[in-house]
C-alpha positions in Angstrom: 120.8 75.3 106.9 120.4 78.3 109.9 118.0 80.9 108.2 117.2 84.5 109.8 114.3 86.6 108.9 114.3 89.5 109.8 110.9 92.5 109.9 111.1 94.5 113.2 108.0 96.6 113.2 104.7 97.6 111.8 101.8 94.6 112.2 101.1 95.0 109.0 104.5 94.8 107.3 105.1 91.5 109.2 102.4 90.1 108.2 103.2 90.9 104.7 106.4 88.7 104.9 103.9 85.7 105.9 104.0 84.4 102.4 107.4 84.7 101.9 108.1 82.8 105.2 105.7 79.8 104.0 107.7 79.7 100.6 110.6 79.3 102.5 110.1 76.6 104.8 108.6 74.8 101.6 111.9 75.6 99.8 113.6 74.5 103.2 111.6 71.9 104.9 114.7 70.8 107.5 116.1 74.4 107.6 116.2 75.8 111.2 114.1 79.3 110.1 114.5 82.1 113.2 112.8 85.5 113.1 113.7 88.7 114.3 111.2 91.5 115.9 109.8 93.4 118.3 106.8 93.2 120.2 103.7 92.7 119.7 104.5 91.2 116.2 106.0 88.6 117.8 102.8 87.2 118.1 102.3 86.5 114.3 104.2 83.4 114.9 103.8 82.6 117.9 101.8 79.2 116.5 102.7 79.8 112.8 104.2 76.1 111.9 107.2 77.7 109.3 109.1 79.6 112.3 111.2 77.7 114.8 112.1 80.2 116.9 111.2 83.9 117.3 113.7 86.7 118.7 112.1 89.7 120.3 114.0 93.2 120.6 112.6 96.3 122.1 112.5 99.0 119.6 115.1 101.0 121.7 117.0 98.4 123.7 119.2 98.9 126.5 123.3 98.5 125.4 123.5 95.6 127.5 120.4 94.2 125.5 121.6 94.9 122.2 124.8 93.0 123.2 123.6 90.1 124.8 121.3 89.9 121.3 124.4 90.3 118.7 126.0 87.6 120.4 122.7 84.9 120.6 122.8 86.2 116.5 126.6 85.2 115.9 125.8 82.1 118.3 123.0 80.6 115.4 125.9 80.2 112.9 123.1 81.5 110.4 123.8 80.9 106.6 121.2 82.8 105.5 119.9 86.3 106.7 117.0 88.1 104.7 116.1 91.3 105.8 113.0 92.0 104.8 112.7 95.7 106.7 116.1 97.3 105.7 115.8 99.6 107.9 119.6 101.1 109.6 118.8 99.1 112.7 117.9 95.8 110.6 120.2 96.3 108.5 123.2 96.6 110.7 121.6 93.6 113.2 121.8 91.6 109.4 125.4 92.7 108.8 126.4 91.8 112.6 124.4 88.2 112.7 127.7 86.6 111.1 125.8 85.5 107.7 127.7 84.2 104.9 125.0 85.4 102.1 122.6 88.6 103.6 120.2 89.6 101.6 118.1 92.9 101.5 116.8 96.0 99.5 119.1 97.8 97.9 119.2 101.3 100.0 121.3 104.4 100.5 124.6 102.9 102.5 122.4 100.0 103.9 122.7 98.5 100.7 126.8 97.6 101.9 125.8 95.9 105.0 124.4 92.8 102.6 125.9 90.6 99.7 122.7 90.4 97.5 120.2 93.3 96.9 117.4 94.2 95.0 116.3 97.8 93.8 112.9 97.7 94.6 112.7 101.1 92.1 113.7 99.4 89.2 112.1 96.1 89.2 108.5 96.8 90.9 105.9 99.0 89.7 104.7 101.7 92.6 101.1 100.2 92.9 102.9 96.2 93.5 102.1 94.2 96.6 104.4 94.3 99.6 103.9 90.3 99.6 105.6 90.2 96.4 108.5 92.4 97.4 109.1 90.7 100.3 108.5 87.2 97.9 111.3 88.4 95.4 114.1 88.4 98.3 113.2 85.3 99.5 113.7 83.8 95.9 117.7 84.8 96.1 117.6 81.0 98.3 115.1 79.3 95.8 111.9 79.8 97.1 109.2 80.5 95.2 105.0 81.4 96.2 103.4 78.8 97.4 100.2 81.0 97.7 100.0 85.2 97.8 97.8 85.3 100.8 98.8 86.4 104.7 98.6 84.4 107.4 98.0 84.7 111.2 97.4 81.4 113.0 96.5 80.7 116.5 96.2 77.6 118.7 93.0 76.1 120.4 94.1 78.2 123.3 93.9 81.7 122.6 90.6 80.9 120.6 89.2 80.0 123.8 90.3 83.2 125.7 89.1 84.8 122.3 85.6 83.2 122.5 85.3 83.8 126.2 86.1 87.1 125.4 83.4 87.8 123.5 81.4 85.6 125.7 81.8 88.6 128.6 81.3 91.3 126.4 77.7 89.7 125.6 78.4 87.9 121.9 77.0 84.6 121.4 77.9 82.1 118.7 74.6 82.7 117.1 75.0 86.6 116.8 76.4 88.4 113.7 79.8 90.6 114.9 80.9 93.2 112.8 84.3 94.8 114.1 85.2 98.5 113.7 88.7 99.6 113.2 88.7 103.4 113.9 91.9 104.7 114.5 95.3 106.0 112.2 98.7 107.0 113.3 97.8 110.1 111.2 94.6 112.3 111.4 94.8 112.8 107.7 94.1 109.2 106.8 90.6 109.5 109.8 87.8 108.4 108.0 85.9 110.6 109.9 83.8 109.6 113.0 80.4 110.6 112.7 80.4 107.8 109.4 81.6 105.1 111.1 78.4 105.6 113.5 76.2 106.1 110.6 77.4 102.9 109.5 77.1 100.7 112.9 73.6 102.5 113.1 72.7 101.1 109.6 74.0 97.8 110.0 72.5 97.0 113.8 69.0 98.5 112.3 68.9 96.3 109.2 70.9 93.1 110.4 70.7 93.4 114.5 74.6 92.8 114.3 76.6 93.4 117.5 79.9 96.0 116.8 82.8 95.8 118.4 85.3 98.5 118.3 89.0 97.2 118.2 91.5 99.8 119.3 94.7 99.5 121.1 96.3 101.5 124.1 95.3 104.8 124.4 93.1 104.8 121.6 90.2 104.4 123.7 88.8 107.9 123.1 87.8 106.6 119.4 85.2 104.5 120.3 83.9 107.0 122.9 83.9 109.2 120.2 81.9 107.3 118.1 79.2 105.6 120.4 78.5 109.2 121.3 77.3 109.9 117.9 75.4 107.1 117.5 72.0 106.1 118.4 72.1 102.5 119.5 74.5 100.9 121.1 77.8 99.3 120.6 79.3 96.4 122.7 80.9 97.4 125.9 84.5 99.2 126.5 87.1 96.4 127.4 90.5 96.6 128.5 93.1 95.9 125.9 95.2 92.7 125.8 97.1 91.4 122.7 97.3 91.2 119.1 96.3 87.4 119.3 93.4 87.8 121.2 92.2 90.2 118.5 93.4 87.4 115.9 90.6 85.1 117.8 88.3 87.8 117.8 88.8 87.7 114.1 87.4 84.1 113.8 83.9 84.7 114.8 83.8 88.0 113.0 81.5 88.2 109.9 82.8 91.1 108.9 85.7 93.8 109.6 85.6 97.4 108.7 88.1 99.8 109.2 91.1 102.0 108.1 94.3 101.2 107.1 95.5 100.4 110.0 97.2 97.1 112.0 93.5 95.6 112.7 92.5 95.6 109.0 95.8 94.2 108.3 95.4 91.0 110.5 91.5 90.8 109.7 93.2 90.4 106.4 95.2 87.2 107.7 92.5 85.8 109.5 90.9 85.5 106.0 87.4 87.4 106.7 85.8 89.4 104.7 87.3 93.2 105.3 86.3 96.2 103.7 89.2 98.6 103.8 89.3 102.4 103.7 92.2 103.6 102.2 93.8 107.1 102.2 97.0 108.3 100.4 98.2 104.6 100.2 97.4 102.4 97.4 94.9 99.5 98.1 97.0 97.6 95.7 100.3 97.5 98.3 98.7 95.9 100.6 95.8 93.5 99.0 96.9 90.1 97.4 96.9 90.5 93.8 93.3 89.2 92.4 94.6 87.5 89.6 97.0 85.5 91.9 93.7 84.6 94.2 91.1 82.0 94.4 87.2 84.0 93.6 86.3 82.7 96.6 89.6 84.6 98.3 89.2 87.3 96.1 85.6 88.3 97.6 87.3 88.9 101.0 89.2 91.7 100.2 86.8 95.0 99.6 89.2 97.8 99.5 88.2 101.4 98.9 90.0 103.5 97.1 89.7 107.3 95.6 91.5 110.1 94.2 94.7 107.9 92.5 95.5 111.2 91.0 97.3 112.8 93.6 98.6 110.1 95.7 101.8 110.7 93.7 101.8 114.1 95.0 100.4 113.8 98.3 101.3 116.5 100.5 100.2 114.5 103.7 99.9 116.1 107.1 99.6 119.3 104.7 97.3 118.5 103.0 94.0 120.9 103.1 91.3 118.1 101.8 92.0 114.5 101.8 89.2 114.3 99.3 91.1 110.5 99.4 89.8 109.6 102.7 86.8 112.0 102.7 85.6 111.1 99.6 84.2 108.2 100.6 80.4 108.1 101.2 78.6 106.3 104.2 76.5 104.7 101.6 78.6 103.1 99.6 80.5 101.6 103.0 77.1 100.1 103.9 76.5 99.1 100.1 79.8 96.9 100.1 79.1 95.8 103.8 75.1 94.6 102.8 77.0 92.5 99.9 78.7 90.6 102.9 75.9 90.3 105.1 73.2 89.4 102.5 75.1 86.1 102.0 
């Protein structure tokens, strides 16, 4: 059995098909599993022990490139596809991979490029858990959960460049790191700056914890921002590298704070405790179900989460007063974090 899964972009949507692709290889054990993406999410499985091989596409790829990819696709002899992002370019890769049974979300005219869909509408609440969505299509080949959590592991190597990492910045192993994750795609989901440094004031005051700032390429003007506002100090700027350093980062981290953005979503995988500041998406898509966790599990996830009212109506960008992001008080941020740190 050849099996392709497919999730091109987002960090945090791959990492949402995590537990899908662990039910799968249990359902599958000597299945040849392949994935499909782009960079950096590559990464995810770079060391995860259900993939065999991971294919990499540039979001806009030359013609020659798309080509030479099509035909590695048909070369597989794949039995299976599952497109778990169903999005026209997925969709159409799906369709073009040679698959006997494709199987996806059932969508506006992408729904004709597979054999078996699901309408997502219909059978899923709006408040459900991507996991489970992404679970429910890997069940068309018999695989069922075998667990709800994400996953992001990482070999002995990167953990070492991780650790020496932090090693340069100034973090040793006996110091308590609390990671900041500042930055949005979308100003209207900024929880805004000046809290974030009341909180890494708070929490170096009381606790003497170190904070590093994670951000990505050319977001380095967030953490600028905020250690400008604050009145001690934060751990050193630091040039960028990958998504699997910041995995290893992850591991010595006591505790992660942050929007909703790709860093919250791997703190989420590296299975630390991560408080969560949501704005006009629902905490509930993208947290593990609690009844389907462990207590101990459960604790991890802190997710905050105001004004459900109009997140049916959210008029985004437009929006004159995210009271859904702004809502949330500095206090209550450090009243979750002290819960962590008190332990």
């Amino acid at each position: 059995m050849n099996i392709l899964l497919t999730q091109l972009r987002r960090i945090g949507d791959v990492i949402t098909t995590t537990p899908a692709v662990r039910a799968i290889r249990n359902a599958w054990p000597e299945a040849r599993i392949d994935y499909l993406t782009e960079p950096p999410s590559d990464e995810i499985f770079s060391a995860n022990p259900y993939i065999d091989n991971i294919i990499t596409i540039k979001r806009r790829p030359s013609t020659v490139k798309y080509i030479q990819l099509v035909r590695q696709l048909r070369k597989n002899k794949y039995d299976v596809a599952i497109d778990f992002f169903c999005n026209p370019t997925s969709a159409y890769l799906t369709w073009l991979s040679g698959a006997k049974y494709r199987i996806g979300f059932e969508m506006r005219f992408r729904k004709y490029f597979y054999t078996h869909t699901i309408n997502k509408k219909k059978l899923f609440p709006s408040h459900m858990y991507a996991g489970i969505h992404k679970l429910t299509l890997a069940a068309h080949i018999g695989a069922m959960p075998a667990g709800f959590e994400p996953e992001f592991p990482i070999n002995g190597e990167t953990q070492r460049k991780a650790d020496d990492f932090l090693a340069l910045l100034g973090v040793n192993t006996s110091d308590t790191l609390v990671t900041l994750g500042l930055a949005t795609r979308h100003a209207f989901r900024q929880w805004p700056l000046e809290r974030f440094a009341a909180v890494a004031d708070t929490l170096i005051e009381r606790y003497k914890t170190k904070i590093l700032f994670i951000y990505g390429p050319g977001e380095e003007n967030y953490p600028r921002r905020v250690q400008s506002l604050m009145k001690n100090s934060a751990l050193p700027e630091y040039t960028h590298s990958t998504i699997s350093r910041m995995r290893g980062v992850f591991t010595r981290t006591a505790l992660h704070i942050g929007c909703d953005n790709g860093p919250g979503n791997i703190a989420k995988a590296s299975g630390i405790p991560n408080i969560i500041l949501y704005s006009n998406t629902r905490a509930s898509n993208w947290t593990p179900p609690a009844d389907r966790l462990s207590s101990e599990s459960n604790q991890k996830y802190i997710p905050f989460e105001i004004a459900l009212e109009c997140k049916n109506r959210c008029l985004h960008e437009n929006c004159p007063n995210p009271v859904c992001i702004t809502g949330i008080s500095v206090e209550s941020v450090i009243k979750a974090a002290e819960k962590v740190l008190d332990k």
